[in-house]
N, C-alpha and C positions, 0 to 999 in steps of 0.2 A: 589598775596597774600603777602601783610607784612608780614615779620617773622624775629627773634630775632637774635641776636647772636646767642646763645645758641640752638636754633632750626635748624638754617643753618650748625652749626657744627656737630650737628645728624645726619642729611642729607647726609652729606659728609662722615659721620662713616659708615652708613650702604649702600652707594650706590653699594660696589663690590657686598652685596648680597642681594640687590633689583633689579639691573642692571639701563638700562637708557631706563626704557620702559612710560608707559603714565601713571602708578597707581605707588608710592610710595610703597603702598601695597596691590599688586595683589591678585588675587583669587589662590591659588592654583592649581586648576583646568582649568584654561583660564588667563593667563597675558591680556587678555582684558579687565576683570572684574575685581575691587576691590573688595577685602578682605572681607568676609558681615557681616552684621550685628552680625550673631550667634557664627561668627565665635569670634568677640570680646567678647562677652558674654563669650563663653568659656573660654576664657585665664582668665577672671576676676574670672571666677568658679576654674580653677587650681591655681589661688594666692589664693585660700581660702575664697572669697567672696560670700556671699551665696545667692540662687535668691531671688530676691524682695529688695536684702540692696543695689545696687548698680545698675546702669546701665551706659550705654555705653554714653548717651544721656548726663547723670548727668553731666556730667562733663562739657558739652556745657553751661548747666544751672548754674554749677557753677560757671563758668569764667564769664558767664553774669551780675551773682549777686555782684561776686567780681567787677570787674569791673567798672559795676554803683557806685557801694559804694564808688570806689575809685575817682569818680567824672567825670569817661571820658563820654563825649558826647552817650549818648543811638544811636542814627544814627547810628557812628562809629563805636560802639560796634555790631549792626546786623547784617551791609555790613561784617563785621571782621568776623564772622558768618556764612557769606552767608545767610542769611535772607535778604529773599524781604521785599519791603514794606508791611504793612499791609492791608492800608487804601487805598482803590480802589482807588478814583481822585487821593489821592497825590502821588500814583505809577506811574500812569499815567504820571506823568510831571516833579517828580522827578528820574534824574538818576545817583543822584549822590554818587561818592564810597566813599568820603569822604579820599581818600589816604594818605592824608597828614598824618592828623591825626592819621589816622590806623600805620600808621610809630611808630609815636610819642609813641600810646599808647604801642606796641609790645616788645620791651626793658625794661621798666618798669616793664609790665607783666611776664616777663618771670623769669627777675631780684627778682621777691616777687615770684615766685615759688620755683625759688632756695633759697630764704628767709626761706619759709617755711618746703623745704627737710634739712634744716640746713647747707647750702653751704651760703660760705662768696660770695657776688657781690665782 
């Protein structure tokens, strides 16, 4: 998985207390299992978000729509995703991760989030 600067150096910040198991962020309960879904809900419910304004998911949806907007390759953007193909045949025959790309677009992206927390690139 392409990832940024700024995502590799988070990685690196919390690994003493993640450790170097198979989930970045384990289940509580079983370091075999990540972290679930409810479990993110929750932490969004203790920043103060309240059900129905936010989801966990949103956010996938919103880097998508960024994104596109910002002109990179829709392909790019799914594999980047982990989104299959959609379209039965063309799954079929296409397997491609587009990598390159995914490089290319992940710097940028990350560079306009810190854009928008108000951190200077």
């Amino acid at each position: 998985m392409p990832l940024s600067e700024q995502a590799i150096a988070l990685l690196r910040d919390i690994q003493p207390a993640t450790g170097n198991g198979k989930y970045v962020f384990p289940s509580p309960r079983s370091r075999e299992r990540p972290l679930s879904n409810v479990a993110l809900l929750a932490a969004l419910r203790r920043m103060g978000y309240e059900q129905g304004s936010l989801t966990v998911h949103g956010f996938r949806t919103t880097a998508s729509t960024l994104l596109n907007e910002q002109g990179w390759r829709a392909d790019a953007i799914e594999r980047q995703l982990a989104h299959g193909e959609r379209a039965h045949v063309r799954a079929i025959y296409n397997h491609a991760e587009y990598l390159a790309e995914r490089k290319l677009m992940m710097q940028p992206w990350a560079d306009h989030l810190d854009e928008l927390r108000g951190f200077s690139v």
